[in-house]
N, C-alpha and C positions, 0 to 999 in steps of 0.2 A: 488253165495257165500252164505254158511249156517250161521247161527248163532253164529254159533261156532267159527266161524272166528274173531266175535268180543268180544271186551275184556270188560268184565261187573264187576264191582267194589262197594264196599259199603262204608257207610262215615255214622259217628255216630254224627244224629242232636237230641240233647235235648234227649239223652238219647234211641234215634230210631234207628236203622238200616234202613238205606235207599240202599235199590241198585239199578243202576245205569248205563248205558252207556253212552260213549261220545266217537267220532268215525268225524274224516275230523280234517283237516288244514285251514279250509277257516275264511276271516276274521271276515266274519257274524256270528252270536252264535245264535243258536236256541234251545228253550228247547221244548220238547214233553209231552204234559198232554193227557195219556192217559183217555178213557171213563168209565162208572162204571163195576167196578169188572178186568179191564183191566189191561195188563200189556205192558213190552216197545216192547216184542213181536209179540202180539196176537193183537196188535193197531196201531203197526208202522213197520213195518217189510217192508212195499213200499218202506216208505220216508228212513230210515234208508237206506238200500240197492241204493237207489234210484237219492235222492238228490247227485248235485256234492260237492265231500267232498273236492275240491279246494277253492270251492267259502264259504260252510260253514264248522261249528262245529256245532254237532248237539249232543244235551246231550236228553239223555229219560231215565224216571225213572218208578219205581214202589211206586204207592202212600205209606203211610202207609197201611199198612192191606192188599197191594194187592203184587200178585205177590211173588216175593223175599223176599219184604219186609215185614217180617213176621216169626215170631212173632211180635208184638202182634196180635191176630185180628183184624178184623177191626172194626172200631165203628163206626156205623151211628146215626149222632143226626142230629137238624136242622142247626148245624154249619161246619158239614163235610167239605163242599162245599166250607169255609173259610178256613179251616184249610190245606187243599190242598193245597192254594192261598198260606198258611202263608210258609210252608216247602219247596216250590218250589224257593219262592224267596230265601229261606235260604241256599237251597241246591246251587245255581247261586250264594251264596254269600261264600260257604265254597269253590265251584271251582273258587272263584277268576273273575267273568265272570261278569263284571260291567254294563255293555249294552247289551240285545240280545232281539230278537222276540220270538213269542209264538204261538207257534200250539197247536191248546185245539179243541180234538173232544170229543159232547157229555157234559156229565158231565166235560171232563177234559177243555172245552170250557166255560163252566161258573165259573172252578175257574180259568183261564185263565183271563176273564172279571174281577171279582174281583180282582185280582191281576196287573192288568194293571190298575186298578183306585189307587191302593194301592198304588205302586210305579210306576208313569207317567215317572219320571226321568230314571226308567231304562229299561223300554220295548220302545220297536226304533218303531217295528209293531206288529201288533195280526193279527191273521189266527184264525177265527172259525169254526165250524159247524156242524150240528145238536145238535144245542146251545140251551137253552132258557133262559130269563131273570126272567121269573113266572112263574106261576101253574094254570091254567083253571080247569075245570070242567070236559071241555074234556081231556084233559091231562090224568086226576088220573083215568078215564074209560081204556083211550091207556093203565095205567100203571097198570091199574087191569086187564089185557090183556097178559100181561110180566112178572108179577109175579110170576107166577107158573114155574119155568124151565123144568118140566115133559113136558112144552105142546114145547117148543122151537124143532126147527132142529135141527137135528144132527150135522150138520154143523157146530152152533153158538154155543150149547151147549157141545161137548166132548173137545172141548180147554181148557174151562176153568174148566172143570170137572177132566183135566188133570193137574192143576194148585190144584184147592179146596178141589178136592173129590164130586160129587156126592151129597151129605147128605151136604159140607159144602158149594157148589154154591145156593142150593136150601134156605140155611139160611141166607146166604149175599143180596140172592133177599129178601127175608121179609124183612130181614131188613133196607134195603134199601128204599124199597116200605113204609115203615113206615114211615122213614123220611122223606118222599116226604109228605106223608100225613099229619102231624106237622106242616111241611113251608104251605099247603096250609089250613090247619085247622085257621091260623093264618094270613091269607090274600091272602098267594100263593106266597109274593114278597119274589124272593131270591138276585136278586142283581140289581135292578131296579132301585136304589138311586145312585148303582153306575155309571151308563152307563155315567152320565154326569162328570166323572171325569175319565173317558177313554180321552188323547188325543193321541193314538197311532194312526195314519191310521190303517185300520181295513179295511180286507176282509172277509165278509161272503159268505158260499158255501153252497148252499142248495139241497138237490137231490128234485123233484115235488113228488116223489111218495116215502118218509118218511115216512114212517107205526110210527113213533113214534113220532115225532116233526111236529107239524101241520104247515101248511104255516104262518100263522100270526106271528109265532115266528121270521122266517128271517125280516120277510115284519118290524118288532116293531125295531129290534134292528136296520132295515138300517135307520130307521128312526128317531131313537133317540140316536142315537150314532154319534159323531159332522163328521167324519170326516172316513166315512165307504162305503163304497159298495158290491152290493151284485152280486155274478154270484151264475149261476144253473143251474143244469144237467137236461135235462129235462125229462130224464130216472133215473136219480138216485134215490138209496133208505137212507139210514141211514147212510152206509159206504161208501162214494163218494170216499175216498180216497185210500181206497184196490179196490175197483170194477173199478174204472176208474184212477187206480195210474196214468200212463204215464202223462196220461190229468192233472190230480192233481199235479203233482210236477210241473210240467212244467208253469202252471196258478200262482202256489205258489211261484216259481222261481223268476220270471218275477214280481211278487208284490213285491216280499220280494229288489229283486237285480234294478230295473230300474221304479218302480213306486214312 
C-alpha cells in the first residue's frame, strides 16, 4: 500500500497550517512525532502501513516548518522542542481526540516527553526513542558530526532534499545545530524538570549501536522517569523502528494494548 492510498489533511492552529494524517478505526488513538527535519512519511511509513488500524487510530503530522507544513519556515530557538509539545496537544484537541498515546522518535520523543508532563491527564502511554533529556559534551561533538548534510548518505540525505531542496536541508541542519548549542550553552537541560511529572507508563527502545544518542541517555530516562522501562536492540542504530519495523510494532502493540 503507497502513500497515496492515504488521505492527508490540513487544520489551521493559531494561524499555522498543519498537515496531517489520521488513518484506523481502532479504539486506541496514537499520535506520531516525528524526529528533526522529519516528516509523517520519511518517519513513519512502518507504523503507519503497519500497525492494526482495528485496534488503533493513528494521527502523524508534520511539525511546523517541516514537511507540508510549510510555509512558514522553520525556526529553531532553544524553545522548539516546546512548541512542538504545545501544537501537538492542540492539534489532538482540534481532532476532538481527548486520550491517546504517543510515539516521539528522536527530537519528536522529547517533545513527546514534554508533553506528556504537560498534560498527564491526556496521554494513557509514551513510546520513546532515540530520546534525550540533556545535552553532554559528548552530544554537541556527535552533533558537530551531523551537521554538515554534504557528509551524510545518500540514503538519509535525498529524502529530505526531496522535501527542502538541497541548499534548504543543509540550512535547517545549522540551524538546528545552533539550537542545540543555546540549550547546552545554558546548562544542556532540555526537559529534565520535566521527567517527574510524566506519569504515563513509558517504553524506552534504544538500538546499542546509536551513532547519535549515547547509551547513558536510555539508561537516565529508565531511571528517572516513575514508571518506564526500557528494551534494546542490540544491533540497532538510530532508526529501530524502519530497520526492525515488524519487531517494532509488534513490541509497541503489546505495550500500548495488554501492558
Amino acid at each position: 500500500m503507497s502513500s497515496s492510498t492515504y488521505k492527508e489533511n490540513t487544520v489551521n492552529i493559531e494561524g499555522h497550517c498543519i498537515n496531517y494524517l489520521k488513518t484506523g478505526e481502532g479504539s486506541h488513538h496514537i499520535i506520531c512525532l516525528p524526529g528533526a527535519l522529519g516528516t509523517i512519511w520519511s518517519d513513519f511509513k512502518p507504523q503507519i502501513e503497519g500497525l492494526d488500524k482495528t485496534k488503533f487510530t493513528i494521527v502523524a503530522w508534520d511539525p511546523i516548518g517541516y514537511g507540508k507544513s510549510r510555509p512558514p519556515n522553520r525556526e529553531f530557538n532553544p524553545r522548539f522542542y516546546h512548541k512542538d509539545a504545545e501544537f501537538s496537544a492542540k492539534l489532538m484537541e482540534v481532532l476532538k481526540i481527548e486520550k491517546y498515546s504517543m510515539l516521539g522518535w528522536s527530537d519528536g520523543g522529547i517533545s513527546a516527553m514534554i508533553q506528556a508532563a504537560a498534560t498527564p491527564d491526556r496521554v494513557k502511554k509514551l513510546v520513546i526513542w532515540g530520546a534525550n533529556a540533556h545535552i553532554t559534551d559528548k552530544d554537541m561533538k556527535l552533533y558537530e558530526g551531523i551537521r554538515d548534510t554534504a557528509k551524510w548518505s545518500e540514503k538519509m540525505r535525498t529524502p529530505l532534499e526531496m522535501v527542502y531542496g538541497a541548499e534548504g536541508l543543509r540550512d535547517m541542519m545549522q540551524e538546528w545545530y545552533e539550537a542545540l548549542d543555546q540549550i547546552y550553552k545554558k546548562g544542556g537541560d532540555i526537559c529534565k524538570k520535566d521527567l517527574l511529572k510524566i506519569t504515563a507508563p513509558t517504553l524506552i527502545l534504544h538500538g546499542n549501536k546509536d551513532p547519535v544518542v549515547p547509551d547513558e541517555h536510555p539508561v537516565f530516562l529508565d531511571e528517572n522517569l516513575k514508571n518506564a522501562r526500557l528494551h534494546r536492540f542490540p544491533d540497532g542504530k538510530h532508526n529501530v523502528h524502519l530497520r526492525y519495523a515488524t519487531e517494532f510494532n509488534k513490541i509497541v502493540t503489546d505495550f500500548l494494548l495488554h501492558e
